[in-house]
C-alpha positions as CSV (number, residue, x, y, z in Angstrom):
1,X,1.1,-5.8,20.9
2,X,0.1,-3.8,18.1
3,X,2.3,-3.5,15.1
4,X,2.6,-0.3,12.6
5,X,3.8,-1.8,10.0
6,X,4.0,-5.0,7.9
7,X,7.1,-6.4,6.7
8,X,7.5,-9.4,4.8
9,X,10.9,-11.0,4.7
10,X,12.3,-12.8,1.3
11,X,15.2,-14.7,2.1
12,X,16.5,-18.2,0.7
13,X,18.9,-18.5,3.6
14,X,16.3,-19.7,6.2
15,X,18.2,-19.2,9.4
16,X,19.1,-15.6,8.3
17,X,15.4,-15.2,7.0
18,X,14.2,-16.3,10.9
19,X,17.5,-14.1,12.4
20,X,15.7,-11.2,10.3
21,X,12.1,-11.9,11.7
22,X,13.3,-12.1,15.4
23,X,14.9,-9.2,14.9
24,X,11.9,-6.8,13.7
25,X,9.0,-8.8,15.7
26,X,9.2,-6.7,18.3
27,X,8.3,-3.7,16.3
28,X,6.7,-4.8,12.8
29,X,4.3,-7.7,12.2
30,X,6.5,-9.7,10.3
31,X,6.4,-12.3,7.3
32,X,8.6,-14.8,6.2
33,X,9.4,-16.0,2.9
34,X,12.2,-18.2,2.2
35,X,11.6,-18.2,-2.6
36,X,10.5,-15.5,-4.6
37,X,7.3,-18.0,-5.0
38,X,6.3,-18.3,-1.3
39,X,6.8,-14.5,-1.4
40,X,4.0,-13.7,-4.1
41,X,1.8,-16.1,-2.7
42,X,1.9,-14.0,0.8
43,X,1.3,-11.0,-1.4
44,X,-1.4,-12.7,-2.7
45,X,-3.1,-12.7,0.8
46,X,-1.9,-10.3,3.0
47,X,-1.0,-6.5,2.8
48,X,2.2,-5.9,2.9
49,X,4.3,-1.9,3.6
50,X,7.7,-3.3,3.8
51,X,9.7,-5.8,1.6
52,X,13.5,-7.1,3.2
53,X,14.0,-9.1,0.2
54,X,17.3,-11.2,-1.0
55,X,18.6,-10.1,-4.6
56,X,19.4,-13.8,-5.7
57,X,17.5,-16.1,-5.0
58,X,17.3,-20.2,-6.6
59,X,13.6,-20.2,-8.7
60,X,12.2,-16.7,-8.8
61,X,15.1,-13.9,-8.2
62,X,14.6,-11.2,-6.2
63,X,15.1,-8.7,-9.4
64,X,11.9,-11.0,-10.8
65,X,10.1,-10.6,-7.2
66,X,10.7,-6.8,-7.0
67,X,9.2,-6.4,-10.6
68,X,6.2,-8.7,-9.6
69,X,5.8,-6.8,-6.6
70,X,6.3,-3.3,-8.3
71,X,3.7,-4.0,-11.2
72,X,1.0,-5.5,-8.6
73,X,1.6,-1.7,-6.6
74,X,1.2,-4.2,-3.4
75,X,4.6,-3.1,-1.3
76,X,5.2,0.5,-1.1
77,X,9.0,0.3,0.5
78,X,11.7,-2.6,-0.8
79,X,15.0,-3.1,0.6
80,X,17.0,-5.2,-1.2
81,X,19.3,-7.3,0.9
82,X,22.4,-8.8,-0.7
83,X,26.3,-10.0,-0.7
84,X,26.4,-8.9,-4.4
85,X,29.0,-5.3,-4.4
86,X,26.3,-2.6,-6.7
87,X,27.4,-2.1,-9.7
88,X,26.0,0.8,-12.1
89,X,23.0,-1.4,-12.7
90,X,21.9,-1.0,-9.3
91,X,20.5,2.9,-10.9
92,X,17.6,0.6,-13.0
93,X,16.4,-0.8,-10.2
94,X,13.5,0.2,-8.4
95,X,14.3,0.2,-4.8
96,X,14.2,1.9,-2.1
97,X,17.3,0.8,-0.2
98,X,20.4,-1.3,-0.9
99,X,21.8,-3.4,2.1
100,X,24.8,-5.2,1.8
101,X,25.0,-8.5,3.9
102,X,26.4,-9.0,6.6
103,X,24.3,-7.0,8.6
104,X,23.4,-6.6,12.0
105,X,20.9,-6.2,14.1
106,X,20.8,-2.0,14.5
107,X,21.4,-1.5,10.5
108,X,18.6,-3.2,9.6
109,X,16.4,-2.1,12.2
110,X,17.2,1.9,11.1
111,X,16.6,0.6,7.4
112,X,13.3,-0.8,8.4
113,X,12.5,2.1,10.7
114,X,13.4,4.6,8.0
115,X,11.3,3.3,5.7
116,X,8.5,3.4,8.0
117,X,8.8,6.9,8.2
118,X,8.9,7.4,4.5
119,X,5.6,5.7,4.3
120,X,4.4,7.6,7.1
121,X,5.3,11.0,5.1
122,X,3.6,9.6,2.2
123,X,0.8,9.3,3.8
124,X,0.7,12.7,5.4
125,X,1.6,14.3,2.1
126,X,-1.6,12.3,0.3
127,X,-3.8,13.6,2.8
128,X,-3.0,17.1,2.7
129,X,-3.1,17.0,-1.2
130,X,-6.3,15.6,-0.8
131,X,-7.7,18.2,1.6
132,X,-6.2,21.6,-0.2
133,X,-7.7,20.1,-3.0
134,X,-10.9,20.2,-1.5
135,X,-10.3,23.5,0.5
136,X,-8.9,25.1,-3.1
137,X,-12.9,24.1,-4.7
138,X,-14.6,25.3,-2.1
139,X,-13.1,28.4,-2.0
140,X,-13.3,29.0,-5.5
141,X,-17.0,28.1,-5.6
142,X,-18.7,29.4,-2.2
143,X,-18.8,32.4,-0.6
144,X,-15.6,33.1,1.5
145,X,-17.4,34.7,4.8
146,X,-19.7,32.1,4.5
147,X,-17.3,29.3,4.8
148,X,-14.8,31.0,7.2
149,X,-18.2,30.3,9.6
150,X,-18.8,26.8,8.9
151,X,-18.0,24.5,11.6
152,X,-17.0,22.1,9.0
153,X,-14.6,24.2,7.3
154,X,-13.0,25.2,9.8
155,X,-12.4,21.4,11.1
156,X,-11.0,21.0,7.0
157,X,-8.6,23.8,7.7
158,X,-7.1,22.5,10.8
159,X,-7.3,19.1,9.8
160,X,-4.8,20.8,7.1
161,X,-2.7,22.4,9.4
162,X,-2.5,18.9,11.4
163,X,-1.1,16.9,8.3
164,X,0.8,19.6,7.5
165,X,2.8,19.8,10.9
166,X,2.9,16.0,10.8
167,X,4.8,15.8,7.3
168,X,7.2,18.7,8.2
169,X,7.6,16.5,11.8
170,X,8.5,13.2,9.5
171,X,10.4,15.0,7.1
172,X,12.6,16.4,9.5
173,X,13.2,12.9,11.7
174,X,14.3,11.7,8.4
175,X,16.6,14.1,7.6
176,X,17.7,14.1,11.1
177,X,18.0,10.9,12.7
178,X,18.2,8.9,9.6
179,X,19.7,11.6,7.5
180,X,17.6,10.5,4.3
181,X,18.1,14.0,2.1
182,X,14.3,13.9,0.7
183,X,14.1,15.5,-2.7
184,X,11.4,17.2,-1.9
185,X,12.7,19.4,1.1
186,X,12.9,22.4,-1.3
187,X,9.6,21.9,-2.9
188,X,7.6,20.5,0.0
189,X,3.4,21.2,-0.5
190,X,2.6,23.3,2.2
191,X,5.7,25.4,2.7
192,X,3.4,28.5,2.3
193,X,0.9,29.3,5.4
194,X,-2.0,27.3,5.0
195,X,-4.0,30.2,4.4
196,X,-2.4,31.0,1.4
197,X,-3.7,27.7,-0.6
């Protein structure tokens, strides 16, 4: 079975840690850590999209964790996962989502699965900078009949078009289904006619 994501679990608790991995298998590849230490040491050697990780945590805290794992750039989605109530210092730190235990099964699935989908928007959005980018340079240096008749610009500008329906697609199944309010939604790149870049 193939998996589309990686997530790597950091829980001290291990029978909620393994609860957590039987839960996801069937979608993610999954990791298990059960310190803050085990979990840099899988960072170490594998790549990682996802982090489930416990706020406290004996040895290495998952405050410590999440700064390791935010300064190394490694994980680009962490849910913290805790029985500690947020207080205001939960606005200094750099999360992505803030689950309180208990949870079951379907809330940390949708979590997981949302998260997902913000990575997968990411990636569309990098892609189409990248491309406009290289669209916007050609146009500005070559001439405009001459490109509107090469095979391979014309593959750039639907290749555009593509990433840009795939983002607008994403952003909207957030919104939707998981009703994540991106902050983008007013500003998003490509709102124009791709024509117009």
């Amino acid at each position: 079975m193939t998996h589309s994501s990686t997530v790597l679990i950091v829980e001290d608790e291990e029978n909620l840690a393994d609860l957590f991995g039987i839960w996801l298998q069937e979608q993610f590849e999954v990791h298990v850590a059960y310190s803050g230490e085990d979990a840099l040491e899988i960072f170490a050697e594998e790549s990682i999209d996802i982090v489930l990780l416990d706020r406290r945590m004996p040895g290495l805290s998952g405050t410590e964790v999440l700064q390791s794992i935010r300064e190394s750039g490694d994980a680009q989605q962490v849910i913290m996962l805790t029985a500690v109530q947020p207080t205001e210092d939960l606005a200094s730190i750099d999360v992505d989502d803030y689950l309180l235990k208990p949870i079951d099964r379907t809330k940390l699935l949708r979590a997981v699965e949302a998260a997902e989908l913000v990575l997968t928007y990411e990636d569309s959005l990098t892609g189409l900078l990248s491309l406009t980018a290289r669209k916007a340079t050609l146009g500005a240096n070559l001439d405009k009949t001459e490109l509107e008749q090469d095979e391979r610009y014309g593959a750039l500008i639907q290749r555009i078009r593509e990433l840009k329906e795939e983002a607008d697609t994403t952003l909207q199944r957030l919104e939707t289904d998981y009703q994540i309010d991106m902050l983008v939604r007013d500003q998003r790149i490509g709102s124009e006619p791709v024509e117009q870049f």
